[in-house]
C-alpha positions, 0 to 999 in steps of 0.5 A, spaced: 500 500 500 502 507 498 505 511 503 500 515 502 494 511 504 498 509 511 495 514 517 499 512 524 496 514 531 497 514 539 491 514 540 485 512 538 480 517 542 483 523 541 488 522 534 484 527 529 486 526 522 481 532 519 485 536 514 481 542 516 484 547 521 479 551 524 480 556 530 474 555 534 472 560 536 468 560 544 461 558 544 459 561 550 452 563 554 451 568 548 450 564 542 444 563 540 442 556 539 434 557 539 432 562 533 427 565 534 427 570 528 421 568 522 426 570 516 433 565 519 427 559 521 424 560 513 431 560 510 434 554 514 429 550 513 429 551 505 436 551 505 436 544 510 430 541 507 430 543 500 435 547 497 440 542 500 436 535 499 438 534 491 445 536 492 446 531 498 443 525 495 447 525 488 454 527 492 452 520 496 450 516 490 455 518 486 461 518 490 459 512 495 453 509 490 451 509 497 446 504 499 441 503 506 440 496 509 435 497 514 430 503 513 424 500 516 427 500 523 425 507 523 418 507 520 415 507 526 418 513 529 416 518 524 413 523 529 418 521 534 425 525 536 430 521 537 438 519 536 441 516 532 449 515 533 453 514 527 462 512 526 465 518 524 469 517 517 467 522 512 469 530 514 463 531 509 459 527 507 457 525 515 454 532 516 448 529 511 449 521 510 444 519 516 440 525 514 439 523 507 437 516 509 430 519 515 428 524 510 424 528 510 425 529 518 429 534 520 435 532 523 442 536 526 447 534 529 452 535 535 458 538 533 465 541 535 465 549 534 470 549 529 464 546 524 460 553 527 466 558 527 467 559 519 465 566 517 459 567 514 459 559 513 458 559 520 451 561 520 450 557 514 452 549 518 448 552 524 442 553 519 444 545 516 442 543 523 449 544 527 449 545 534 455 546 537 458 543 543 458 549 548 465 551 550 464 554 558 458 551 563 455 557 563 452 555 555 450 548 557 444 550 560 442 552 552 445 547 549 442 542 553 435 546 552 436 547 544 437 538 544 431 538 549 426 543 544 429 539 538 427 533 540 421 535 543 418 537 536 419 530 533 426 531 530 432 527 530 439 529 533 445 525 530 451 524 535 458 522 533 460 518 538 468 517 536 468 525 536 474 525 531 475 524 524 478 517 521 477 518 514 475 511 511 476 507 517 473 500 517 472 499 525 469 502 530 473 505 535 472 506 543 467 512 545 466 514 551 457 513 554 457 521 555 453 523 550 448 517 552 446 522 557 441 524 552 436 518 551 437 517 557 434 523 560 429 525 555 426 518 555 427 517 547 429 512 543 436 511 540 439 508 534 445 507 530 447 508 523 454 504 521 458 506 514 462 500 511 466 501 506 465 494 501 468 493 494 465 492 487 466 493 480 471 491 475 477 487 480 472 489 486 478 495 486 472 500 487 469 502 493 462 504 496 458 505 502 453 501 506 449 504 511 447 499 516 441 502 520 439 499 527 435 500 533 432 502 536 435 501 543 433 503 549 436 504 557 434 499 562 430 502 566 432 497 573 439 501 572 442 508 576 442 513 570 450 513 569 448 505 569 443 506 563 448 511 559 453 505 560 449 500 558 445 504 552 452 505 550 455 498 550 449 496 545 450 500 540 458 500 541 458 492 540 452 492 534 457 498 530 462 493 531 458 487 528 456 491 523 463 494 521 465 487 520 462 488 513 467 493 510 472 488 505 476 494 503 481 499 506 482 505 503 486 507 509 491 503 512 491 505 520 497 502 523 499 503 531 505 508 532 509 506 538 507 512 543 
């Protein structure tokens, strides 16, 4: 394999391999996660459910030839908010990818401030459903009260659980059960959408997504809270890993460099 497709890490939780280099800028008790302006609402929703749409599905279908194994899992929740968990492998197309797969329900998606923190473009990924990880504790209170009201409202919220990008990576990797806070609290459904990256084509040299979608899961109740996040998290963890089990082919080689 060509160099240039090896990566190398120390560390699995925290190693970053995002191109982007974005100061963030501090999203403090400030920010305005909850718009209440008639004009920003009526242009997010045409530029998140509307204008954006095609845009999304052809980039999808021509660069992944993406295809969805499991659709009718979340059927039955159409009127419901819930959260769905997704591996972090595409600086792009995961912005989109699980939103494609449950349109039309609104979707966002919790993320760093750098994804927020862009000039301009900034306002724009918020109105595309971004709802950035705030920066101080004084900002949680509106953090946590924007992912309330949007899931409240009959949305659903994406969560990247491994919180950094591994581009084309074909395994899961270890997360933490913090942000299986949310589920639990509110009561919701979650569910998991994992991407394998599979062979096809001429000497099967060609690769394309599958999205595997799976849930919902839910808590056990019988459990402390910090109990239930544990336990939630480790349902969905141990059926990514399964399911990542189906990729076939490895774009990018990622060794384990001595620390």
């Amino acid at each position: 394999m060509d160099n240039k497709n090896v990566f190398y890490y120390k560390d699995e939780l925290n190693d970053e391999f995002s191109k982007a280099k974005i100061i963030p800028k501090k999203i403090d008790e400030n920010y305005k996660y909850i718009h209440k302006n008639v004009i920003w609402n009526a242009c997010a929703f045409l530029l998140q459910n509307v204008i954006s749409v095609p845009i999304k599905y052809l980039y999808a279908k021509i660069k992944f030839k993406i295809k969805y194994v499991g659709k009718e899992k979340i059927k039955n929740y159409k009127k419901e908010g819930y959260f769905i968990y997704g591996n972090h492998t595409q600086s792009f197309a995961d912005t989109f990818l699980i939103s494609n797969a449950i349109y039309p329900k609104i979707n966002y998606l919790i993320v760093n401030p750098e994804n927020v923190s862009m000039k301009f473009l900034g306002n724009v990924v918020q109105m595309l459903g971004a709802i950035p990880i705030p920066s101080s504790k004084e900002a949680m209170k509106n953090f946590l009260n924007a992912i309330e009201e949007r899931i409240k409202k009959g949305n659903s919220i994406t969560i990247f659980p491994e919180a950094h990008i591994w581009p084309y990576y074909t395994k899961i990797r270890p997360f933490k059960s913090v942000s299986f806070k949310y589920p639990v609290k509110l009561e919701k459904p979650a569910f998991c959408m994992t991407n394998t990256y599979q062979s096809y084509g001429k000497n099967n040299k060609k690769v394309k997504i599958v999205a595997y979608i799976d849930g919902p899961f839910f808590p056990d109740e019988g459990l402390t809270v910090k109990e239930q996040q544990e336990n939630l998290r480790n349902k969905i963890y141990n059926c990514m890993v399964e399911r990542s089990k189906n990729s076939n082919i490895e774009v990018i080689k990622y060794v384990s460099s001595p620390r």
